[in-house]
C-alpha positions in Angstrom: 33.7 -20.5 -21.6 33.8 -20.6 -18.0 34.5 -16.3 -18.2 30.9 -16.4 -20.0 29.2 -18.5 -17.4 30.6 -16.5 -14.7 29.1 -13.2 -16.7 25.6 -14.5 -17.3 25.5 -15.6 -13.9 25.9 -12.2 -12.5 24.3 -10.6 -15.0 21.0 -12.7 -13.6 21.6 -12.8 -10.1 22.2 -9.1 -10.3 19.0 -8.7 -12.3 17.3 -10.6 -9.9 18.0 -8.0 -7.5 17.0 -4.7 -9.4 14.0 -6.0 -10.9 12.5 -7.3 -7.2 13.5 -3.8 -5.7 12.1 -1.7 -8.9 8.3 -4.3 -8.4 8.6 -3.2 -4.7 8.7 0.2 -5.5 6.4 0.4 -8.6 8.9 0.2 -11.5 10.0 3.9 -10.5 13.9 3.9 -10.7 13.7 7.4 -8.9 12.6 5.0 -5.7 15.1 2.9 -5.5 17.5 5.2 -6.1 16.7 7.9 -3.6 13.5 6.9 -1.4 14.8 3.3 -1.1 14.0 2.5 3.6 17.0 0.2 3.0 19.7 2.0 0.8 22.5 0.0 2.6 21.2 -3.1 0.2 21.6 -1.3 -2.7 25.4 -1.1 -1.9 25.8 -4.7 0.1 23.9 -6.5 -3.3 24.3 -4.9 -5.9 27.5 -2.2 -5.9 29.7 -3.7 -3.9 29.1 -7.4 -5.9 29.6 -5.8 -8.7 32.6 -4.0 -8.3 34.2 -7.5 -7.0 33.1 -8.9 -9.9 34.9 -6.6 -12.4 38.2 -6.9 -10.2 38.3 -10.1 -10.5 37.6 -10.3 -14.4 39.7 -7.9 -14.8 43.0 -9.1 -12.8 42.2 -12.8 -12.2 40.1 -14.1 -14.4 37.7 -15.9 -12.5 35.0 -13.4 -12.3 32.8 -17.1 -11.6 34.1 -17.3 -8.2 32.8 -13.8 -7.4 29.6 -14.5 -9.5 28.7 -17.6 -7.0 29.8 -16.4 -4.0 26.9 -13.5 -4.8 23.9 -16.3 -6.1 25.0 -17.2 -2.3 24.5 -14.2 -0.8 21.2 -13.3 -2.6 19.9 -16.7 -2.0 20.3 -16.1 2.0 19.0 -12.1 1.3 15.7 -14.1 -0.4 15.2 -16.4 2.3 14.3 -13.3 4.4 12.0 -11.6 2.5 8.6 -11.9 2.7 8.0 -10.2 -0.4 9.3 -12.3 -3.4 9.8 -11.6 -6.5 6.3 -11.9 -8.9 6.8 -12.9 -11.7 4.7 -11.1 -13.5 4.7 -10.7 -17.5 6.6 -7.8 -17.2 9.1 -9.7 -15.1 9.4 -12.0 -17.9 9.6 -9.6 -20.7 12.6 -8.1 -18.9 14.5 -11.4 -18.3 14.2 -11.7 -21.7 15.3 -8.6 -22.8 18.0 -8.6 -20.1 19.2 -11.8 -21.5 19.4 -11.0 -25.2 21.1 -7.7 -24.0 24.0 -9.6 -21.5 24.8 -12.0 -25.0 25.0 -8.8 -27.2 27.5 -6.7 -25.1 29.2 -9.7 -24.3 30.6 -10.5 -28.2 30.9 -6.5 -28.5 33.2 -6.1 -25.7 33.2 -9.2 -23.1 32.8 -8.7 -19.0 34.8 -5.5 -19.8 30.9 -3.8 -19.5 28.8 -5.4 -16.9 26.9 -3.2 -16.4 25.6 -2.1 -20.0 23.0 -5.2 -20.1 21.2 -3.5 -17.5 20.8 0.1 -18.6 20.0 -1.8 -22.0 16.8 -3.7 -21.1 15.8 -1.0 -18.8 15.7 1.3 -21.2 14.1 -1.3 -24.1 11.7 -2.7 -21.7 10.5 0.6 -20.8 9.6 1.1 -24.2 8.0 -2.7 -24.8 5.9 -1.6 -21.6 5.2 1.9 -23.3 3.5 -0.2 -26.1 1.8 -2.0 -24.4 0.3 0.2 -22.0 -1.1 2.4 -24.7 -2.9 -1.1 -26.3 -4.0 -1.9 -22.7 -5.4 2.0 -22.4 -7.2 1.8 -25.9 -8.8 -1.0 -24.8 -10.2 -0.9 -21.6 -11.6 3.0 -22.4 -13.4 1.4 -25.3 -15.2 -0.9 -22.8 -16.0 1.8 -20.1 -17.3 4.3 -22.6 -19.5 1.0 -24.4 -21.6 0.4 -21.3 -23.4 3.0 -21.4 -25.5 2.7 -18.4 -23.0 2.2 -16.0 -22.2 4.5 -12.9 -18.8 5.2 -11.8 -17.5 6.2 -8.2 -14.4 7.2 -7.8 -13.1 7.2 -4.2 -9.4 8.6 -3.0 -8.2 9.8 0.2 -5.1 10.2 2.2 -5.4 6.7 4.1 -9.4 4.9 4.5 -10.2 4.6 0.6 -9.8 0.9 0.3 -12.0 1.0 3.5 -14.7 3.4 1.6 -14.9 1.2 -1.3 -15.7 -2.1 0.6 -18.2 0.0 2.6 -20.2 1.3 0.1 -20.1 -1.8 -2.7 -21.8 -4.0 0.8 -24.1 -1.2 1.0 -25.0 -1.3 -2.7 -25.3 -4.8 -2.8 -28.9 -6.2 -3.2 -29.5 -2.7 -5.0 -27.1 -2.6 -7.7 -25.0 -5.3 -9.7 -21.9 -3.3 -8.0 -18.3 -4.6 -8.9 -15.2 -2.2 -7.3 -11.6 -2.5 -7.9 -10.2 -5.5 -6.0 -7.6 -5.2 -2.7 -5.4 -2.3 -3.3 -5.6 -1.5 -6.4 -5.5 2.0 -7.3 -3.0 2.7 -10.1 -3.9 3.5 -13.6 -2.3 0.5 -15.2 -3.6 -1.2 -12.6 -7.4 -0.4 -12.7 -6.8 -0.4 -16.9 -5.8 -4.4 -16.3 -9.0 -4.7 -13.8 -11.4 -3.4 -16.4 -9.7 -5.9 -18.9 -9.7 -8.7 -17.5 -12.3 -8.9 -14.5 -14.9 -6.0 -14.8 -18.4 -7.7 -16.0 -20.0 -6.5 -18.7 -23.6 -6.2 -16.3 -22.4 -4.1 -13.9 -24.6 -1.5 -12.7 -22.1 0.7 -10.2 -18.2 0.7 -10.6 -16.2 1.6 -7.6 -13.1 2.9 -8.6 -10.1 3.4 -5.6 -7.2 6.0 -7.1 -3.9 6.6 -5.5 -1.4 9.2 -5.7 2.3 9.4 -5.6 2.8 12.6 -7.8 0.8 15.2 -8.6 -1.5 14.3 -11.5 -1.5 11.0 -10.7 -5.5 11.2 -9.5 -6.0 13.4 -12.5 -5.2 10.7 -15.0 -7.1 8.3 -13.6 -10.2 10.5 -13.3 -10.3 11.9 -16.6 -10.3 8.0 -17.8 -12.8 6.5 -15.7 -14.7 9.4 -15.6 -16.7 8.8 -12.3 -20.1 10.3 -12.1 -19.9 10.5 -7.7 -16.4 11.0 -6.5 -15.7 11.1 -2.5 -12.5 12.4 -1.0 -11.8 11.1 2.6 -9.5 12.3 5.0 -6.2 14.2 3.9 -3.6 13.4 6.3 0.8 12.8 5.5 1.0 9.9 3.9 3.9 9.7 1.7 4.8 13.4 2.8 8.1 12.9 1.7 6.7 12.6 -2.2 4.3 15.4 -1.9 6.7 17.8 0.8 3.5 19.7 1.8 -0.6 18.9 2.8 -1.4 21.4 0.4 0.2 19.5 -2.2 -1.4 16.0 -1.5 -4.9 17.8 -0.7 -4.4 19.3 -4.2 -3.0 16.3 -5.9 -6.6 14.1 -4.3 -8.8 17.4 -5.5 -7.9 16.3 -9.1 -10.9 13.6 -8.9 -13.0 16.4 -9.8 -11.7 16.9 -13.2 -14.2 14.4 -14.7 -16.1 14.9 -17.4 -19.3 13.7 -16.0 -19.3 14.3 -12.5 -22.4 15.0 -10.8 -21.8 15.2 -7.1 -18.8 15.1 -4.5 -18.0 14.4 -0.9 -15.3 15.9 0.4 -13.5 15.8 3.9 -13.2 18.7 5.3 -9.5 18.2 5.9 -9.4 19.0 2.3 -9.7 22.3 2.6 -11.8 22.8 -0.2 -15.1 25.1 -0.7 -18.5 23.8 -1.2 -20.6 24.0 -3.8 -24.3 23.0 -5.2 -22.5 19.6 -6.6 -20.0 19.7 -4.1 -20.3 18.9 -0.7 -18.3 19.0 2.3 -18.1 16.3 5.3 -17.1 15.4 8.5 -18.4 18.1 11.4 -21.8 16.6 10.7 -20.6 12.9 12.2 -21.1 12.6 16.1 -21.7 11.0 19.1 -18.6 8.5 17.7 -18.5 5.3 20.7 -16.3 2.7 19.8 -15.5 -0.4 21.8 -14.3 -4.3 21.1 -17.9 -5.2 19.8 -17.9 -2.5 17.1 -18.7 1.0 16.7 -21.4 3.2 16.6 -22.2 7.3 15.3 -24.8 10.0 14.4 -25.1 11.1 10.8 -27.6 13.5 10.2 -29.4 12.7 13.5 -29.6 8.9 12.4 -27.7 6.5 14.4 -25.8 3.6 12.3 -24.0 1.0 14.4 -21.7 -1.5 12.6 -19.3 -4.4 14.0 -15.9 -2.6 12.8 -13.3 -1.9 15.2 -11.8 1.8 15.1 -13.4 5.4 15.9 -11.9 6.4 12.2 -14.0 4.4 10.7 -16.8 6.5 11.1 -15.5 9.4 8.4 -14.7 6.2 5.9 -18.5 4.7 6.8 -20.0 8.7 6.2 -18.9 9.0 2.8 -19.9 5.2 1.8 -23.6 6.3 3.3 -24.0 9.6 1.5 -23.1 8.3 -1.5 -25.7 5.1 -0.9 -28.5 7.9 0.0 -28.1 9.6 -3.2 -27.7 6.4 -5.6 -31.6 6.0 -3.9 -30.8 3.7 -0.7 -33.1 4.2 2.2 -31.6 5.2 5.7 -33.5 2.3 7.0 -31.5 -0.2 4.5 -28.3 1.3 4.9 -28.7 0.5 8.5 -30.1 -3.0 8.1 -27.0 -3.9 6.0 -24.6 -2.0 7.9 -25.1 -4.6 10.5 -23.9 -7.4 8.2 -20.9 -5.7 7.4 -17.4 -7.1 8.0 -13.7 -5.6 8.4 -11.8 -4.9 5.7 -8.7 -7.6 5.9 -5.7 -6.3 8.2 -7.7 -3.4 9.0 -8.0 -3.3 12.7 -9.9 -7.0 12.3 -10.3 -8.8 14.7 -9.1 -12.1 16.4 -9.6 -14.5 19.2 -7.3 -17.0 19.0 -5.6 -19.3 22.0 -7.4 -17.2 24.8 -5.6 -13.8 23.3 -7.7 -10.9 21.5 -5.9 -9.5 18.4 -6.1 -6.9 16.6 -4.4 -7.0 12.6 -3.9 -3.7 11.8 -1.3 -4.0 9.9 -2.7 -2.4 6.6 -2.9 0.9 8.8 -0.1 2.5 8.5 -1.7 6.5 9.4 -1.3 8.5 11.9 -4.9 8.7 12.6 -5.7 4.8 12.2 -2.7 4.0 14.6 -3.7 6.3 17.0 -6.8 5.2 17.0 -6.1 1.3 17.4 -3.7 2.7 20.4 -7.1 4.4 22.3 -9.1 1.3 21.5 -6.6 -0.5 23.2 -6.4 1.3 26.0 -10.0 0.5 27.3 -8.6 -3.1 27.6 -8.3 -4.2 31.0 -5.5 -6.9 30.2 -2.2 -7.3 29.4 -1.4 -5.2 26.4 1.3 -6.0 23.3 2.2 -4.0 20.3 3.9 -5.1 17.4 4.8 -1.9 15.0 7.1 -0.7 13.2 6.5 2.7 13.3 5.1 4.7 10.2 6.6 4.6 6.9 7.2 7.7 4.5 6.3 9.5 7.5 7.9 12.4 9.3 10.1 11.6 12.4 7.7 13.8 14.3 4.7 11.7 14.2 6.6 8.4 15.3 7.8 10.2 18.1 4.1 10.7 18.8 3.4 6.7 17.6 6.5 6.0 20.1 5.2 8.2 23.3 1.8 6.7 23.1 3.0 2.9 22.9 4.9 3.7 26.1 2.0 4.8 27.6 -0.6 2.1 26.6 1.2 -0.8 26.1 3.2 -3.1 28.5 5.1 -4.6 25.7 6.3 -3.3 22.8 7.8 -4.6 19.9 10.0 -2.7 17.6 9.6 -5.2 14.7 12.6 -3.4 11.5 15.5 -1.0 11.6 13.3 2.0 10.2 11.9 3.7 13.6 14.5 1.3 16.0 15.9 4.6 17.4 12.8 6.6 18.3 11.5 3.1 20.2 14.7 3.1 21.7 14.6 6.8 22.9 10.8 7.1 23.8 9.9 3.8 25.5 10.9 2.1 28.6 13.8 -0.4 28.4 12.3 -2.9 30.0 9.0 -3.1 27.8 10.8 -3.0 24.4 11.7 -5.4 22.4 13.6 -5.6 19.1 12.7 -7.9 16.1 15.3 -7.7 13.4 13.5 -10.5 11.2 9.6 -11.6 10.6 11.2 -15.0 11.4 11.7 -14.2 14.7 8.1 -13.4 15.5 6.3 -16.9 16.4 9.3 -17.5 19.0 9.0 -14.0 19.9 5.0 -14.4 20.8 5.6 -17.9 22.1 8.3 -16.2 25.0 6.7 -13.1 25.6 2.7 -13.0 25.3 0.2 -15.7 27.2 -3.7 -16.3 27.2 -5.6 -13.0 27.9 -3.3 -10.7 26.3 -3.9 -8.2 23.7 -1.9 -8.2 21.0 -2.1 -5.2 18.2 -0.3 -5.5 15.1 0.0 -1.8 13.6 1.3 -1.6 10.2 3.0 -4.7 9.4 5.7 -3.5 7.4 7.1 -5.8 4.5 11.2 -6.6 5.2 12.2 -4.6 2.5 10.9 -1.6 4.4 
């Protein structure tokens, strides 16, 4: 008896662990395996418990001894994280299936196989999901296709599409019962569950956002939803290390066009792509960009828009929202109007006063082009300056060396927050402006000692702790 208790526990706790790190990285198994930012946890809690944990069994008996001294560990490995487990149904379904799966190995052959439970309701849920995704599918294309006189955007881009949706639906607003995809969601189960359960049945314009890990991940969604407009924004090397080449992600965002129904396009011209009568090309036509603390202000075909958004790379993002607007029949003059009333997207270069210090959250950027950005923006500031990054992720080391060089030179503080980039801080910036945060928990003391009234404190890409 006390064997068995010892094997469901581990089986569970162990579970625990591989289901949080396969909902962090998107239920892909290939991700955790080989793109995991912190493969050394893979060995500290899960192969190293689990070869313990067979040991013991095996010689000792008391497998339970191993089996709690782990719930130990992964309750103190859960205390850091500041991403939890959701549980989701799917999380459910598979503690379920991971369950029944631990009870039937265990009267076939005992602790003796472990690990079988696991490869068991892997594979089985995989196929419960299967199922259900299909039923999901069927449904939510029969209640696109039924509203008939609904328009669809779709909008994708390297980095600035979540940006470009909450643009143009403010802009739409007041012209057209417009509902788009909520925070970040941009997958296809994902925007299959938002048409279920939240898109109304009035709605007049759909904004669609579409992500890409793999190529013909833009092309499923697409040749669902359909869009009638589709915009793609500036192609830049996020998640390089999926796509190995820009070619590859510019091709892999290019797939938007494969819809059925699609009437016009805006491209960036960092696509690379050729224009045509439906498809038109953007970017060189946006200048006289001024941004400062109070917001930022452009030329777009000789009119001048001026919204209260932080960030010079907003302007591309706020192009493709406006030429969109002017062909779905909104007036320069309106656009303009509402432009005024329009606020940050969360965590995207927003801003803060708070206890006499100016903030800036950034830390949904995580670009190249955003970051840098954020950096100029803070280099107009007259006061003390504070960074708190760390680093890109999926990024090559090239462009933090660039991230790295320019804190040095902007900031008087810097704050290495992670392990990921640690060394490049540590080889590009001065000693005595860098500091190291290991944990999130560390931060408030961390601002407390080091940052006072009239500071400016920029938080670029605020990394979860798994990364």
């Amino acid at each position: 008896m006390i064997e068995f208790i010892g094997y469901m526990l581990f089986v569970l706790s162990s579970g625990y662990y591989l289901i949080t790190n396969l909902q962090w990285y998107s239920y892909k198994l290939n991700r955790v395996l080989f793109h995991h930012t912190k493969p050394i946890w893979n060995v500290i809690y899960f192969i190293i418990p689990l070869g313990l944990y067979l040991l013991a069994s095996a010689l000792w008996k008391i497998g339970i001894v191993i089996s709690i001294l782990y719930i130990g560990m992964l309750f103190l490995w859960y205390r850091g994280l500041d991403k939890p487990l959701v549980w989701t149904g799917r999380i459910k379904r598979f503690f379920a299936i991971l369950i029944v799966s631990a009870l039937f190995m265990w009267f076939i052959a005992g602790c003796e196989f472990v690990f079988a439970p696991f490869v068991m309701a892997w594979i089985i849920s995989l196929m419960v999901e299967k199922m259900l995704f299909l039923g999901y599918k069927a449904k939510a294309k029969a209640k696109i296709e039924g509203m008939k006189d609904l328009i669809v955007v779709g909008i994708t881009a390297s980095y600035g599409k979540t940006s470009i949706k909450n643009f143009l639906a403010h802009i739409l607003q007041g012209s057209f019962r417009t509902y788009a995809t909520p925070r970040s969601v941009n997958t296809l189960g994902g925007i299959m569950k938002d048409i279920n359960d939240d898109l109304p049945d009035n709605t007049q314009v759909y904004i669609v956002e579409m992500g890409a890990r793999l190529k013909g991940d833009i092309a499923e969604i697409a040749t669902f939803v359909n869009p009638h407009y589709a915009v793609v924004g500036k192609i830049g090397p996020a998640h390089i290390e999926y796509f190995k080449t820009l070619d590859a992600i510019s091709a892999t965002k290019l797939e938007i066009l494969q819809s059925n129904r699609l009437k016009e396009a805006w491209l960036h011209e960092s696509t690379m792509a050729a224009s045509s009568d439906h498809v038109h090309l953007f970017g060189s036509d946006i200048t006289d960009i001024v941004s400062t603390f109070e917001g930022t202000s452009f030329i777009l075909e000789g009119v001048k828009y001026e919204v209260p958004i932080l960030g010079a790379f907003h302007a591309i993002n706020l192009a493709a929202a406006i030429k969109v607007a002017i062909d779905l029949g909104i007036d320069k003059e309106t656009i303009q109007k509402r432009l005024k009333t329009l606020k940050a997207t969360p965590h995207r270069l927003e801003r803060i006063d708070a206890g006499g210090k100016l903030i800036l959250d950034d830390s949904f950027n995580g670009n190249i082009d955003g970051m840098m950005a954020s950096f100029d923006l803070a280099s107009t500031y007259s006061g003390r300056k504070v960074v708190i990054t760390p680093g890109l992720v999926e990024a090559e080391e090239e462009l933090n060396i660039q991230v790295a060089k320019r804190a040095n030179e902007v900031f008087d503080l810097v704050v290495a927050t992670g392990g990921l980039n640690l060394a490049t801080f540590e080889k590009y910036v001065d000693k005595d402006k860098l500091i190291k945060l290991t944990q999130k928990s560390q931060m408030q003391d961390m601002l407390i000692k080091h940052t006072k009234a009239g500071d400016l404190i920029l938080f670029a890409n605020d990394a979860p702790s798994f990364i």
